[in-house]
N, C-alpha and C positions, 0 to 999 in steps of 0.2 A: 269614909276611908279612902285613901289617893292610893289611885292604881299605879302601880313600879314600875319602872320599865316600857310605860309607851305614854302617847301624849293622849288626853281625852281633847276631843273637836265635836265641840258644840254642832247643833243641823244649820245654826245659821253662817259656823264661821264656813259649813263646810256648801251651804248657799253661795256665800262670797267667795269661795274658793279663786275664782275666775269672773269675776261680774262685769266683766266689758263684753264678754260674748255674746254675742247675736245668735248663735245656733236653736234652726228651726223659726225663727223671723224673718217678716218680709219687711222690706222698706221701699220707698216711692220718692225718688229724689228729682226735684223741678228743676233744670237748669244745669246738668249732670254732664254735661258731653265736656266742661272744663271748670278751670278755677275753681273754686270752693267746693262748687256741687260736685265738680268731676273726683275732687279728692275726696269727698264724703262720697262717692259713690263705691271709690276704689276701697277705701277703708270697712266702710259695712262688711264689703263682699270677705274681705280679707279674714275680718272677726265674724262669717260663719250665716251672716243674713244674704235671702234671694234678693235681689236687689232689681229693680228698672228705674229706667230715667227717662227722663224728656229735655229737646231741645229743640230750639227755635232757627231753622236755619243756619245749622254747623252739622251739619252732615259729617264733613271731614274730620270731625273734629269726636263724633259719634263713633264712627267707623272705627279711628283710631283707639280708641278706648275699649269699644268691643273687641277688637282681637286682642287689645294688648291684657283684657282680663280673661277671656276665651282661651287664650294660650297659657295661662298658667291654672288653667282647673275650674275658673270663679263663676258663679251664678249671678250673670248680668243680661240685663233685657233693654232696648233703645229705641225710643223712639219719637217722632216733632209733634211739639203742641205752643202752640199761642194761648200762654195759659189767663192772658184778658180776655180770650175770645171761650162765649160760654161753652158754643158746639167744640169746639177744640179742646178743653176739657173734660167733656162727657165723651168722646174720642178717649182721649187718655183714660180717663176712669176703665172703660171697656179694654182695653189694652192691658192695664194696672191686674184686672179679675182674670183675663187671660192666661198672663203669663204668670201672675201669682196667687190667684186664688183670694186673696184677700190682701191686705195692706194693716201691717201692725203698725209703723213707723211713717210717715209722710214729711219731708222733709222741703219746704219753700226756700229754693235757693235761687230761682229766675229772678233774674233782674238784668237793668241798664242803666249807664251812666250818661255821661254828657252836661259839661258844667256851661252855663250860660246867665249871665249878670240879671237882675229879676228886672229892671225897666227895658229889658230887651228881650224875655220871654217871653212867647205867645203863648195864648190856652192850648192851641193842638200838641205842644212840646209838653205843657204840664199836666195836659190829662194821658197822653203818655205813658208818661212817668209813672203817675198811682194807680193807672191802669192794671201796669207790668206786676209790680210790688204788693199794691194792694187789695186790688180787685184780685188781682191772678191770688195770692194768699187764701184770700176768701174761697174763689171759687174751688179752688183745689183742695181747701180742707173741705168746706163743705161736703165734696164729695165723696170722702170716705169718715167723716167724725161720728156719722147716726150708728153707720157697722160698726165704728170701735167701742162705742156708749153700749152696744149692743152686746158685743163678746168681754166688755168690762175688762179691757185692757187695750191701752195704745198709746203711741206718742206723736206729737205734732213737735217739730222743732222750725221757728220761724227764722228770717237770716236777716237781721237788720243792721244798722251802722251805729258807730257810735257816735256819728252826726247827726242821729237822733236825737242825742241830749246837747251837744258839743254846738251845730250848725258850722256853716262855711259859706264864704261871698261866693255868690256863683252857683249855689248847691241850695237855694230853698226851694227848687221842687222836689230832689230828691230826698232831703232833710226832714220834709216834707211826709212822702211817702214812708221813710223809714221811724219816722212819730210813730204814724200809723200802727204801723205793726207792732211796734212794742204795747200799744193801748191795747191793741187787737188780744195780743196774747195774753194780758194780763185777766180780760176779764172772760178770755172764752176758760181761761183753766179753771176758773169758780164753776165751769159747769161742767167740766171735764172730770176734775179731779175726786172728786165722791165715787166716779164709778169707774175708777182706774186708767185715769186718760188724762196723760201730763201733757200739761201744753209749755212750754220756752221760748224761747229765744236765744242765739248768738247774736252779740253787734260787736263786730270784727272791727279795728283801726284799718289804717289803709296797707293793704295784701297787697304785691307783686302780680296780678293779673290784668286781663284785656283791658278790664272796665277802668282800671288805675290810669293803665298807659293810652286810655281814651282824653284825659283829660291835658291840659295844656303843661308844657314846662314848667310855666311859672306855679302853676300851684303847684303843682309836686314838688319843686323846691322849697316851696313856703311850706308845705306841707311838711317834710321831712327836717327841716329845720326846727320844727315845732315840736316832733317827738322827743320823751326821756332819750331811748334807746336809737336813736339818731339813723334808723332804717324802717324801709317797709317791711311789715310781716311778711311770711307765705300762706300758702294754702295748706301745708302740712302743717302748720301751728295752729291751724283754726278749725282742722276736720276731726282730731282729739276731741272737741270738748262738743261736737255733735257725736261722739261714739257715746262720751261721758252720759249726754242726755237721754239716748235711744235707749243705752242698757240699764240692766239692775243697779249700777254702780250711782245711776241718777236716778234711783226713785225716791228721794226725797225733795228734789226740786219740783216746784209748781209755779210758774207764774214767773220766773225771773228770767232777767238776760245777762247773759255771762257778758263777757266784753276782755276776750282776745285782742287787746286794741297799742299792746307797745306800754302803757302810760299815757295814752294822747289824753284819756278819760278818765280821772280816779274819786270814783263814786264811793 
C-alpha cells in the first residue's frame, strides 16, 4: 500500500544522502603544501577528513596553507619528507599516527618534473625521476596498506599523467615513471579490493602549476596547441575526482585511472 502524503527513502538512498563527505576520515596527502596535492589537501579538510601532508623543501609554501586552513576552522597537519628516502617515510608514517591516529585515505601526489631530450639524459636524472614517483608511491603506501587490509577499509589514490599512455619528446623518464604507477595500481587493487581497500588512480592533462611552468616555452606551446579545449587545467578541476575516489560516492571504482586531462587523451 503507498504511503500519502510523505516520500518513502530507502537506507541506501538515505546512505547517498551526501556521499562526498569525509566526516570522521583521515587522509595522508604526499606533496600537499601546493598544486594538486595542495588542492586535494584543502578539499578533504573542507568535506570533513583530518587531513596531513608532506612536503619536500616548500616550507613557505607549508606554512602558507597551514594558516590559510587554520584560520577557517580545518583539520590540517604539515610536514617535510623525501618520500624516495626510506628513513624519510618511516619519519612521516610516525608523524601520519601522531597527528591522526590511523590513515583511512593515502593520497600520492609528490612529484617532479624537468623535460630533457633522452640522448642527453643521464641515469642520475632518470633514477630521480622514478625514485620521486615511483619508489616514493611504493614506499608510502606500503606504509600504511597492511593497517587498512587490517580494519578492511581504505583508499590509496595514485597521481599519474596522462603521459602515461600519451608519451612526449623530452618526457620518457617521466612518461616513464608515470607507466609505473598506473601498472602499480592496477594490480595492488586485486589485493586490496576483497577486503575493502580501493586502490586508483588520477592521470591529469597538463594543470597550471610549478611543475608545468618548470618546463620550457616551446613545449607548453606545443603542448597547448594539442589540446581539445585549447588550455591548461587547474588544480580545482583535478582535486574533485580525488574527493570522488576517497568517498562513498567512489566505492565502485577498483583499479582504474580517471583522466582529468582536457581531451589531450580519450580512452
Amino acid at each position: 500500500m503507498a504511503l500519502r502524503g510523505r516520500k518513502w527513502t530507502s537506507r541506501r538512498e538515505k546512505q547517498l544522502k551526501n556521499p562526498f563527505r569525509l566526516d570522521g576520515k583521515t587522509a595522508l596527502v604526499t606533496g600537499g603544501s601546493r598544486g594538486i596535492g595542495g588542492a586535494i589537501v584543502e578539499l578533504f579538510a573542507e568535506y570533513g577528513a583530518k587531513v596531513a601532508f608532506c612536503h619536500y623543501g616548500d616550507a613557505k609554501g607549508a606554512a602558507e596553507l597551514l594558516e590559510k586552513t587554520s584560520s577557517t576552522g580545518l583539520h590540517v597537519h604539515g610536514t617535510e619528507c623525501d618520500v624516495a628516502d626510506e628513513s624519510s617515510v618511516k619519519r612521516l608514517a610516525a608523524f601520519a599516527s601522531e597527528t591522526l591516529g590511523h590513515v583511512d585515505i593515502v593520497v600520492n601526489s609528490a612529484g617532479i618534473g624537468g623535460d630533457c631530450m633522452f640522448v642527453d639524459l643521464d641515469v642520475a636524472t632518470f633514477d630521480r625521476m622514478l625514485a620521486v614517483h615511483l619508489r616514493g608511491t611504493f614506499l608510502v603506501t606500503h606504509s600504511f596498506f597492511g593497517d587498512m587490509l587490517e580494519r578492511r577499509w581504505g583508499r590509496v589514490i595514485n597521481i599519474a599523467s596522462q603521459l602515461a599512455y600519451k608519451g612526449a619528446p623530452g618526457l620518457a623518464h617521466y612518461c616513464a615513471a608515470k607507466a609505473g604507477i598506473v601498472g602499480f595500481t592496477r594490480a595492488l587493487s586485486y589485493e586490496g579490493a576483497p577486503r575493502g581497500v580501493l586502490v586508483n588512480a588520477i592521470a591529469p592533462g597538463p594543470v597550471e602549476t610549478e611543475l608545468l611552468m618548470g618546463l620550457s616555452d616551446e613545449w607548453r606551446a606545443m603542448k597547448m596547441a594539442q589540446l581539445p579545449i585549447k588550455r591548461f587545467g587547474t588544480v580545482d578541476e583535478v582535486a574533485p575526482t580525488a574527493l570522488l575516489l576517497a568517498s562513498d560516492a567512489g566505492s565502485n571504482y577498483v583499479g582504474q585511472t580517471l583522466s582529468p586531462n582536457g581531451g589531450d587523451v580519450m580512452l
